[in-house]
PDB file of N, CA, C and O in Angstrom:
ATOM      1  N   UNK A   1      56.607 155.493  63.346  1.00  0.00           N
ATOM      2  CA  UNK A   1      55.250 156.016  63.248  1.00  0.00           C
ATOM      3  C   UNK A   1      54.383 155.353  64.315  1.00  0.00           C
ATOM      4  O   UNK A   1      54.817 154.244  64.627  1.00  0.00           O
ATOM      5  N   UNK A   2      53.163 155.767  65.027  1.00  0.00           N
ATOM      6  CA  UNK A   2      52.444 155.511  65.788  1.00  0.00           C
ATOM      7  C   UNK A   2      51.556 154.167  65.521  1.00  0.00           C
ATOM      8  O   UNK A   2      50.856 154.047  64.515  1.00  0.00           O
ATOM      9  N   UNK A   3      51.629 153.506  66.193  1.00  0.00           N
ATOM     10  CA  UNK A   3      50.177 152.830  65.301  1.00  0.00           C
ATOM     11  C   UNK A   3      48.893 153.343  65.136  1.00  0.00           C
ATOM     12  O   UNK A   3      48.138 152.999  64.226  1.00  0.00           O
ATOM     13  N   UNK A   4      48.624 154.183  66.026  1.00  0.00           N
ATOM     14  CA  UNK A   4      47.068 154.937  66.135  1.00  0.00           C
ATOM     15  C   UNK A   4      47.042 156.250  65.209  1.00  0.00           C
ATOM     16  O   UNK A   4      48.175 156.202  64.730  1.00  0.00           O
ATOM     17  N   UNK A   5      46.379 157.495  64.622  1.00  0.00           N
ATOM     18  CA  UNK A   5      46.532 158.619  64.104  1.00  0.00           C
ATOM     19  C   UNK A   5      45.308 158.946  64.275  1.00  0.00           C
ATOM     20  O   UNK A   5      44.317 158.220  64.353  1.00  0.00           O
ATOM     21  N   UNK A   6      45.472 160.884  64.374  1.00  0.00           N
ATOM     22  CA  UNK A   6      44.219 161.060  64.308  1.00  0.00           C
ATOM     23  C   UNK A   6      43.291 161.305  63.216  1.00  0.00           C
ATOM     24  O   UNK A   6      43.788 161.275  62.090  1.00  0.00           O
ATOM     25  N   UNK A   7      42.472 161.460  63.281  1.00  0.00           N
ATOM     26  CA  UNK A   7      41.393 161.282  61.827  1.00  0.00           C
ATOM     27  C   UNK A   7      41.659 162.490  60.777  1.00  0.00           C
ATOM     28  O   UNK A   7      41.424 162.578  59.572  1.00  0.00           O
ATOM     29  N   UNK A   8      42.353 163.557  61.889  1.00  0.00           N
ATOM     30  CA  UNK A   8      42.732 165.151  60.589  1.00  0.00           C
ATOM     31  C   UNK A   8      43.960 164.140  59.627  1.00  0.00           C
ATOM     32  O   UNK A   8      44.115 164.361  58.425  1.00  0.00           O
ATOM     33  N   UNK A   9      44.793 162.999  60.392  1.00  0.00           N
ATOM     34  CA  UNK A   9      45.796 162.539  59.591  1.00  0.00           C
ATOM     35  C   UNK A   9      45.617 161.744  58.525  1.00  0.00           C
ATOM     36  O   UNK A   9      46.246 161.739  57.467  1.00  0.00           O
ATOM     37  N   UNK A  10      44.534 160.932  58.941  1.00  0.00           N
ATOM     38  CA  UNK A  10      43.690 160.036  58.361  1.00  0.00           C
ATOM     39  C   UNK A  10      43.809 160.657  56.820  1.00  0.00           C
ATOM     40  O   UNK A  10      44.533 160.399  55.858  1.00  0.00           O
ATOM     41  N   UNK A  11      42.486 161.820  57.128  1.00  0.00           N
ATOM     42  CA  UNK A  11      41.917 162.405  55.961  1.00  0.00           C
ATOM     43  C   UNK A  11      42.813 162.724  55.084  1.00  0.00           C
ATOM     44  O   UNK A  11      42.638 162.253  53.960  1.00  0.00           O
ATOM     45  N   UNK A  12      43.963 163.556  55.297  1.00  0.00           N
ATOM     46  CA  UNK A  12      44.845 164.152  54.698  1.00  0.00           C
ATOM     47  C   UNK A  12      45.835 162.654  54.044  1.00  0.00           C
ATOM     48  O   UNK A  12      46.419 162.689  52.962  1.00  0.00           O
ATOM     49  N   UNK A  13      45.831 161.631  54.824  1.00  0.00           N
ATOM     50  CA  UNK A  13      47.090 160.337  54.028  1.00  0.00           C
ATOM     51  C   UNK A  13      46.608 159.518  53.696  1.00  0.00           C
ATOM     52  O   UNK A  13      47.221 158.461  53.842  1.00  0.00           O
ATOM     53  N   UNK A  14      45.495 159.470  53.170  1.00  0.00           N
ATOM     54  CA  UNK A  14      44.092 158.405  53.301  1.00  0.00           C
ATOM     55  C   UNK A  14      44.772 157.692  51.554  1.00  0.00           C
ATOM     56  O   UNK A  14      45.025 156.500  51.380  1.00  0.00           O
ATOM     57  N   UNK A  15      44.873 158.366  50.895  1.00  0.00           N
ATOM     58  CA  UNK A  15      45.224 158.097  49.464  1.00  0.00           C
ATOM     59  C   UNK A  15      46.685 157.673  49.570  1.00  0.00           C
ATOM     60  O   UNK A  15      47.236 157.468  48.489  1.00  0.00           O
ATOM     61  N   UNK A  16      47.154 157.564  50.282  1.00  0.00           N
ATOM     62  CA  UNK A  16      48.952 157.282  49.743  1.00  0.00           C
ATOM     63  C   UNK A  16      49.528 155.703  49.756  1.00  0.00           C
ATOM     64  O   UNK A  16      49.316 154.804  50.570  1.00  0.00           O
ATOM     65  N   UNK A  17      50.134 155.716  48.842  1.00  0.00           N
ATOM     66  CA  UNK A  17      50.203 154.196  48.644  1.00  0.00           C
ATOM     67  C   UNK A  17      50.969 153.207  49.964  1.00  0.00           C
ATOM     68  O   UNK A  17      51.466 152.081  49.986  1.00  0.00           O
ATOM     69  N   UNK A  18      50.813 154.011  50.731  1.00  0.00           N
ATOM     70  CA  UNK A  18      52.070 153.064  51.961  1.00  0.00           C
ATOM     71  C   UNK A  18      50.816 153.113  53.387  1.00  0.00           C
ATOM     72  O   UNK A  18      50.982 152.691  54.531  1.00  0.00           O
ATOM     73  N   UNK A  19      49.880 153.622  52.929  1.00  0.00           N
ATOM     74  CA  UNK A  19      48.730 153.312  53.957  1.00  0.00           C
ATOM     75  C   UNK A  19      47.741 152.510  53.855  1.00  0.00           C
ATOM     76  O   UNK A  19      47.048 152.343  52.851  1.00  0.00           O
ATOM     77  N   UNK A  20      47.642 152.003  54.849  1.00  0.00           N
ATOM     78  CA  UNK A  20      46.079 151.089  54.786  1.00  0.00           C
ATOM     79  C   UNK A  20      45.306 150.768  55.564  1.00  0.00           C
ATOM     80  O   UNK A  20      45.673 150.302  56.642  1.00  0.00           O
ATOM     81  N   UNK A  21      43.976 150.926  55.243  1.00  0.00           N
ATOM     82  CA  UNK A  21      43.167 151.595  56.432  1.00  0.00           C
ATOM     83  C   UNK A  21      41.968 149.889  56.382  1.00  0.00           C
ATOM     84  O   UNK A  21      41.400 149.508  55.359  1.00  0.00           O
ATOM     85  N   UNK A  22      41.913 149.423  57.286  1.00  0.00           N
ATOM     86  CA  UNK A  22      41.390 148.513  57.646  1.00  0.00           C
ATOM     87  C   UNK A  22      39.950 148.823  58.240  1.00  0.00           C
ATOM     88  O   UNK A  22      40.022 149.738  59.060  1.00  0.00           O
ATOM     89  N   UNK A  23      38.568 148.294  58.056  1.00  0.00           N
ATOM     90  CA  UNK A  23      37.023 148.717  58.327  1.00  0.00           C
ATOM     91  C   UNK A  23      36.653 147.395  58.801  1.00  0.00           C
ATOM     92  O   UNK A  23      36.415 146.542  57.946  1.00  0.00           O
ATOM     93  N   UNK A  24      36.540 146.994  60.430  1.00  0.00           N
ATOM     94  CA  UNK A  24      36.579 146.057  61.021  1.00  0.00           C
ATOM     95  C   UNK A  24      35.222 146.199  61.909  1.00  0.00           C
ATOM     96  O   UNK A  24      34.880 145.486  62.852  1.00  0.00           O
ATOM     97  N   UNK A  25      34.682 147.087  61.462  1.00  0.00           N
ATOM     98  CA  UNK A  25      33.345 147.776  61.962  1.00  0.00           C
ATOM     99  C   UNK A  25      32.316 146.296  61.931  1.00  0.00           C
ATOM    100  O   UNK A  25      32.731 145.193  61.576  1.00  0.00           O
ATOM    101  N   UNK A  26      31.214 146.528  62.290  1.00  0.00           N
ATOM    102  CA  UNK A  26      30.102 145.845  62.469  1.00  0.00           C
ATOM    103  C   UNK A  26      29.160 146.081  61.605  1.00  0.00           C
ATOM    104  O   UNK A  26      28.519 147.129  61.528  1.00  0.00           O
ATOM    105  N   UNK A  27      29.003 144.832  60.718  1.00  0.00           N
ATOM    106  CA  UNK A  27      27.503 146.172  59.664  1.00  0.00           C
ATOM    107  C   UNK A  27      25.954 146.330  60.054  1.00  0.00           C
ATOM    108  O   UNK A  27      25.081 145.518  60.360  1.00  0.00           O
ATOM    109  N   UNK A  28      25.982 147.483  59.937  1.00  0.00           N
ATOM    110  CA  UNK A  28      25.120 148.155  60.892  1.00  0.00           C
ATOM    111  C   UNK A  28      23.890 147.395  59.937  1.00  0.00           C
ATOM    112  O   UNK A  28      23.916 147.291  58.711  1.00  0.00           O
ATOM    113  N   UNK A  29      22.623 146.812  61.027  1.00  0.00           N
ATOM    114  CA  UNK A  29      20.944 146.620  60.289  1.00  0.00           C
ATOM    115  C   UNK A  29      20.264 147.688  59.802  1.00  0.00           C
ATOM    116  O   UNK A  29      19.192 147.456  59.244  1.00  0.00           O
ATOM    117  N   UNK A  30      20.758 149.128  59.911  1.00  0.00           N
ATOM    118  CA  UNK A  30      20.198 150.385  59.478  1.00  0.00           C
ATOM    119  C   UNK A  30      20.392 150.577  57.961  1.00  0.00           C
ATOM    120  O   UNK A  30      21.168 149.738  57.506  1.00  0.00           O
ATOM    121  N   UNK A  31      19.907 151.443  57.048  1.00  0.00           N
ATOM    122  CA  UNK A  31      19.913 151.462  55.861  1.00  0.00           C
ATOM    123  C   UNK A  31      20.595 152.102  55.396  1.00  0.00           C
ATOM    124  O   UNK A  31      21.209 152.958  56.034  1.00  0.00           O
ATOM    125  N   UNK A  32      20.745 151.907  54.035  1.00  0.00           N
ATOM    126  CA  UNK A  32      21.893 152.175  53.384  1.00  0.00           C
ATOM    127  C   UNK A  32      21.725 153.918  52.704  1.00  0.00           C
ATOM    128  O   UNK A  32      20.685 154.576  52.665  1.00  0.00           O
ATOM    129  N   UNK A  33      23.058 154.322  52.242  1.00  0.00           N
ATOM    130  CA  UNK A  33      22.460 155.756  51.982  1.00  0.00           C
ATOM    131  C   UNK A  33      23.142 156.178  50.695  1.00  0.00           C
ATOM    132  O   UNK A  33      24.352 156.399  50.692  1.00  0.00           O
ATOM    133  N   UNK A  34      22.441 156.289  49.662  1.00  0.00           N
ATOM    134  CA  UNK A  34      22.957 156.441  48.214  1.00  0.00           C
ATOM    135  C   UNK A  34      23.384 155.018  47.547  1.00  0.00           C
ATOM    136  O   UNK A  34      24.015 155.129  46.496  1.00  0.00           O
ATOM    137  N   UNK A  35      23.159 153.856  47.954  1.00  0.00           N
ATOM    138  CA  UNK A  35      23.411 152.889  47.413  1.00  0.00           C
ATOM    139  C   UNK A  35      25.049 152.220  48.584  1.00  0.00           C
ATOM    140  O   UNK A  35      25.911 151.558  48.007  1.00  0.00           O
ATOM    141  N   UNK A  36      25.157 152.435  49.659  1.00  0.00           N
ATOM    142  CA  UNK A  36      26.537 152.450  50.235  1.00  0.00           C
ATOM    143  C   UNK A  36      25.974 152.526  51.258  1.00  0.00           C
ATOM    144  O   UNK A  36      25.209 153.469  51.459  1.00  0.00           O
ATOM    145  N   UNK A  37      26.207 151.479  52.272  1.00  0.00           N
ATOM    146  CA  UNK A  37      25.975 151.030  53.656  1.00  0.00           C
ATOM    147  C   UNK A  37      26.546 152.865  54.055  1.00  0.00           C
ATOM    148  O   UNK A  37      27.395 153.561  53.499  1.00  0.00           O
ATOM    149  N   UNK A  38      25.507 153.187  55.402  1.00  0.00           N
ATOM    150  CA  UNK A  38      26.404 154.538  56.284  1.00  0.00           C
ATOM    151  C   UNK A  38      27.168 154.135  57.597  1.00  0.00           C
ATOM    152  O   UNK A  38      26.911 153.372  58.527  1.00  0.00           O
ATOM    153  N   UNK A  39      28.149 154.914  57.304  1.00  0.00           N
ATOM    154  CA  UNK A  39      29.160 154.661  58.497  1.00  0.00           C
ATOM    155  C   UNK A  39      30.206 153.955  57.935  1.00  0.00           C
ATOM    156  O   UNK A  39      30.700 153.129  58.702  1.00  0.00           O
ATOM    157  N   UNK A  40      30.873 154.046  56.437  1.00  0.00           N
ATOM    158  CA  UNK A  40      31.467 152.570  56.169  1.00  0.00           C
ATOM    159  C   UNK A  40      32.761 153.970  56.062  1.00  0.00           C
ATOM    160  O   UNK A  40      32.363 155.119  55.873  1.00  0.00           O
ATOM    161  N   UNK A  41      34.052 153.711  56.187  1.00  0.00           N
ATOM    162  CA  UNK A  41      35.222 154.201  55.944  1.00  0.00           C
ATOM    163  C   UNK A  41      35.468 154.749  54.611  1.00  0.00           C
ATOM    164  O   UNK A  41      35.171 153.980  53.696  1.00  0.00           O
ATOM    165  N   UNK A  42      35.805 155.565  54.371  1.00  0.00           N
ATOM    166  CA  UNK A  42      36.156 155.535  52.719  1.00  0.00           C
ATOM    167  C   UNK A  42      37.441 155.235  52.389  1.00  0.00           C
ATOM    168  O   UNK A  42      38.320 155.669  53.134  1.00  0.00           O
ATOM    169  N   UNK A  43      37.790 154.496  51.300  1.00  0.00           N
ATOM    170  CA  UNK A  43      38.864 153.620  51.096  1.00  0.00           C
ATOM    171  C   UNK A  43      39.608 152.423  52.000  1.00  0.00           C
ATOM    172  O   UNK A  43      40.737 151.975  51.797  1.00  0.00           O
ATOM    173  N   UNK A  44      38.887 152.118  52.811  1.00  0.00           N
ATOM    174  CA  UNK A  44      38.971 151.241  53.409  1.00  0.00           C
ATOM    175  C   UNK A  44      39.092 149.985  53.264  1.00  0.00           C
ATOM    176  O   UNK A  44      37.918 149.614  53.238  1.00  0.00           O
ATOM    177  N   UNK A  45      39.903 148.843  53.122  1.00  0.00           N
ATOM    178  CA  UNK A  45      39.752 147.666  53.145  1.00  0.00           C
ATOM    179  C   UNK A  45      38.693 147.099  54.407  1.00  0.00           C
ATOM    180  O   UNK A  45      38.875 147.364  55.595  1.00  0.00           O
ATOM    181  N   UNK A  46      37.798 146.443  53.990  1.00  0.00           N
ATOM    182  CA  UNK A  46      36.710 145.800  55.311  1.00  0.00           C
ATOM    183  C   UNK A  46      36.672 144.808  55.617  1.00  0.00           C
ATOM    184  O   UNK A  46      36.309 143.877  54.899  1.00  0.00           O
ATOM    185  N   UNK A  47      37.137 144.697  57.095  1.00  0.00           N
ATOM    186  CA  UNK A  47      37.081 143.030  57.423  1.00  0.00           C
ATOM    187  C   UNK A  47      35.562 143.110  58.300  1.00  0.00           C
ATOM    188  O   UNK A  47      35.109 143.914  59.115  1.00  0.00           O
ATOM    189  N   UNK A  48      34.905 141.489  57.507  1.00  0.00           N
ATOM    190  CA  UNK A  48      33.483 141.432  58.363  1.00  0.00           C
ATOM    191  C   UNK A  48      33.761 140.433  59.314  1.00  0.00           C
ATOM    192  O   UNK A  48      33.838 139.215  59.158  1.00  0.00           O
ATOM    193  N   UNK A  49      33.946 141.349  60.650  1.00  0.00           N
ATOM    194  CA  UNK A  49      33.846 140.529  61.799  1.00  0.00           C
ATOM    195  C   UNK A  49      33.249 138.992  62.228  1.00  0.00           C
ATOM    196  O   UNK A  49      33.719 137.993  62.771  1.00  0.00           O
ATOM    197  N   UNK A  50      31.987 139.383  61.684  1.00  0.00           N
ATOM    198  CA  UNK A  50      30.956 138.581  61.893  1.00  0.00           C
ATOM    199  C   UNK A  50      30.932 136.755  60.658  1.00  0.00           C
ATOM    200  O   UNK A  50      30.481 135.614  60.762  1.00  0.00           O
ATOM    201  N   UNK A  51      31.816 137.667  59.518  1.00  0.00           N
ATOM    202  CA  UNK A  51      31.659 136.505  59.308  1.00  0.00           C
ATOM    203  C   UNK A  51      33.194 135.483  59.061  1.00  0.00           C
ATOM    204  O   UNK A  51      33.268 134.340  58.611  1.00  0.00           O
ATOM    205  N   UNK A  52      34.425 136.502  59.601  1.00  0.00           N
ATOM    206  CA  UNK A  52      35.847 135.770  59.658  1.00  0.00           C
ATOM    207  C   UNK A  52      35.980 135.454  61.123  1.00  0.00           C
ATOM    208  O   UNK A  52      36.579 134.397  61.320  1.00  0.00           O
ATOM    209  N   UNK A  53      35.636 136.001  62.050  1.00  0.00           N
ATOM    210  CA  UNK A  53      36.116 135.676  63.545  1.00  0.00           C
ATOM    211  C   UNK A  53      35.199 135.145  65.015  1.00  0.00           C
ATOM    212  O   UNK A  53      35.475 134.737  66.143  1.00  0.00           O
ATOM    213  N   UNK A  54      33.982 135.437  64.214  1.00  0.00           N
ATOM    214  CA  UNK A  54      33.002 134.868  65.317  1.00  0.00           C
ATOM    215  C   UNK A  54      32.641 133.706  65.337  1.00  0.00           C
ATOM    216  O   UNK A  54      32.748 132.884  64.427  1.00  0.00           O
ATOM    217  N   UNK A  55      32.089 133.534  66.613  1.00  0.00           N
ATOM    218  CA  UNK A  55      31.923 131.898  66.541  1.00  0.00           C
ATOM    219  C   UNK A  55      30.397 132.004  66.289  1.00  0.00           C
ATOM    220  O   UNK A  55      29.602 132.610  67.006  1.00  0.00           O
ATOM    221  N   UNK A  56      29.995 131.022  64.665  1.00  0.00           N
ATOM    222  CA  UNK A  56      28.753 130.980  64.507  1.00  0.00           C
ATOM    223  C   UNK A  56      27.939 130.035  65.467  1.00  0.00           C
ATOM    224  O   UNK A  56      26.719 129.963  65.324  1.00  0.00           O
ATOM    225  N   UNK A  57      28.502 129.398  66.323  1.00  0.00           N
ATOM    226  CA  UNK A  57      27.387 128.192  66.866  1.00  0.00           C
ATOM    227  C   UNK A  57      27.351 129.061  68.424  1.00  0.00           C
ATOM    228  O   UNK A  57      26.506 128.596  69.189  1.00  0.00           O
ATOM    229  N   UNK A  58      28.089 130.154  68.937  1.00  0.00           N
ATOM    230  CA  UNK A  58      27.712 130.386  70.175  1.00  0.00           C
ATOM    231  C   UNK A  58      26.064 131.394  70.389  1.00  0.00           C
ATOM    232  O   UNK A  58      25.349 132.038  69.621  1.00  0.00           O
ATOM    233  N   UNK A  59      26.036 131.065  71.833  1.00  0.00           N
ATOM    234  CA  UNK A  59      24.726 131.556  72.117  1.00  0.00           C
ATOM    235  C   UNK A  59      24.604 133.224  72.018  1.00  0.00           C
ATOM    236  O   UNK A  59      23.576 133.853  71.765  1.00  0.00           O
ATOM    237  N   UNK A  60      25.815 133.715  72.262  1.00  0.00           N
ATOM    238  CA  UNK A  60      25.928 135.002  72.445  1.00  0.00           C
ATOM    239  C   UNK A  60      26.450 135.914  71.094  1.00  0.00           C
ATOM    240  O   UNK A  60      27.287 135.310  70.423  1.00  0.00           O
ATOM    241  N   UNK A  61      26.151 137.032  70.682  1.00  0.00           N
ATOM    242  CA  UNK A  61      26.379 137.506  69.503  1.00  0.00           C
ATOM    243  C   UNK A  61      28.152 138.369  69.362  1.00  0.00           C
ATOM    244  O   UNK A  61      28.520 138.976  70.368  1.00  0.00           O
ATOM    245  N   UNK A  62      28.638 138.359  68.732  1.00  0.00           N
ATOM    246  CA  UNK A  62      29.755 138.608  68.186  1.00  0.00           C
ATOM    247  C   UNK A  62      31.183 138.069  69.250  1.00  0.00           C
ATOM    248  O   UNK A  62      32.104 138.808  69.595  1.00  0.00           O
ATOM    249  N   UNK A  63      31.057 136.888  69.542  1.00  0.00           N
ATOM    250  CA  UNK A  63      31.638 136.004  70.301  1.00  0.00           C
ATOM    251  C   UNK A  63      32.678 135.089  69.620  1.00  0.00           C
ATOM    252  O   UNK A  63      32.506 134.025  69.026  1.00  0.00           O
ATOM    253  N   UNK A  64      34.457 136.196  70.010  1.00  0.00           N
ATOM    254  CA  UNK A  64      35.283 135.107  69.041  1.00  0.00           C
ATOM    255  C   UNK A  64      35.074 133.283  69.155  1.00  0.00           C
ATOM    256  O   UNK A  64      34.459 132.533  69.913  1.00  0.00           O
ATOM    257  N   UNK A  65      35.793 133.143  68.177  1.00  0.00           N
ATOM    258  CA  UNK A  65      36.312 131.606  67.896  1.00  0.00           C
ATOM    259  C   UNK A  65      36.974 131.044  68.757  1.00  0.00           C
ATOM    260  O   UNK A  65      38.066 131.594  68.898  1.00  0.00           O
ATOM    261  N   UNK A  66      36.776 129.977  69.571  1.00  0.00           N
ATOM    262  CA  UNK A  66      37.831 129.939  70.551  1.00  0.00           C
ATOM    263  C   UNK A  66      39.273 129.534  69.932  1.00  0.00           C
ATOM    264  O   UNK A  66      40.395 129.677  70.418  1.00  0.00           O
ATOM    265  N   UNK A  67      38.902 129.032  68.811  1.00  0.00           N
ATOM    266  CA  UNK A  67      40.331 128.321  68.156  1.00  0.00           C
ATOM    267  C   UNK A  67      40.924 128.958  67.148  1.00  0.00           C
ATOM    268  O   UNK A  67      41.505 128.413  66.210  1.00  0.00           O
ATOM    269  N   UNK A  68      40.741 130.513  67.383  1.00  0.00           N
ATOM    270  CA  UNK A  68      41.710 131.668  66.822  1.00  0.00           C
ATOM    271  C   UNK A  68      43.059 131.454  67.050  1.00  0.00           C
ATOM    272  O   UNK A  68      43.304 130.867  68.104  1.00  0.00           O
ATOM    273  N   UNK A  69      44.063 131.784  66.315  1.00  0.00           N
ATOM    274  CA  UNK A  69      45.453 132.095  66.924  1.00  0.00           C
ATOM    275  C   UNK A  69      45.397 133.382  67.338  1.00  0.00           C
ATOM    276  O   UNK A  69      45.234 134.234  66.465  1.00  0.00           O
ATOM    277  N   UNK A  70      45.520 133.811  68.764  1.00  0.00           N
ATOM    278  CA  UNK A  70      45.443 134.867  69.058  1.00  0.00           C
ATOM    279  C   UNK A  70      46.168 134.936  70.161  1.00  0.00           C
ATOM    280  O   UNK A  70      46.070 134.176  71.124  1.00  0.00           O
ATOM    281  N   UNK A  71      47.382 136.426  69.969  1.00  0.00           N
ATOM    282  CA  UNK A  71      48.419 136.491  71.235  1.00  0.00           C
ATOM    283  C   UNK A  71      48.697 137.921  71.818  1.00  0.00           C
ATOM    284  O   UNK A  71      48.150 138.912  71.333  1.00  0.00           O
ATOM    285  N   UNK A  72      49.383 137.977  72.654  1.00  0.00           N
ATOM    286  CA  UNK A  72      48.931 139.690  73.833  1.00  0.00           C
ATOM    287  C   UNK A  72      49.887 140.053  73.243  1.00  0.00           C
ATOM    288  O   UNK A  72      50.953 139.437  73.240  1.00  0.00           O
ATOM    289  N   UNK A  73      49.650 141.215  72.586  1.00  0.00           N
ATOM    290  CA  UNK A  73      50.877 142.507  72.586  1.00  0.00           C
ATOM    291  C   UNK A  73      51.849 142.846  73.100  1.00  0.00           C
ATOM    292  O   UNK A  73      52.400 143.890  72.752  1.00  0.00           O
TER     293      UNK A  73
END
């Protein structure tokens, strides 16, 4: 299987137990709509960027950690 799919695939395998859809998005300062941040994935597991991988003490905003384990594909 691909690692990437497109979103018609998405929609249609979104429920099946051997998928999992990861929301690594940014949360948006805009407001929320029906009680539920907009723009958020549905069924999505959400990772918050901001507060597992960035470095809180740098000057610049959403700026990894330098002391991630992190390796090239």
């Amino acid at each position: 299987m691909a690692d990437l799919v497109s979103a018609a695939w998405l929609d249609e395998n979104r429920r099946r137990d051997d998928v999992i859809i990861l929301d690594a998005g940014l949360r948006s300062p805009v407001s929320q709509v029906g009680g539920e941040e907009a723009g958020v994935i549905p069924c999505a597991l959400r990772i918050d960027l901001d507060t597992r991988f960035c470095d809180p003490d740098s000057d610049l905003p959403h700026m990894l950690q330098s002391d991630l384990p992190v390796s090239a594909a």
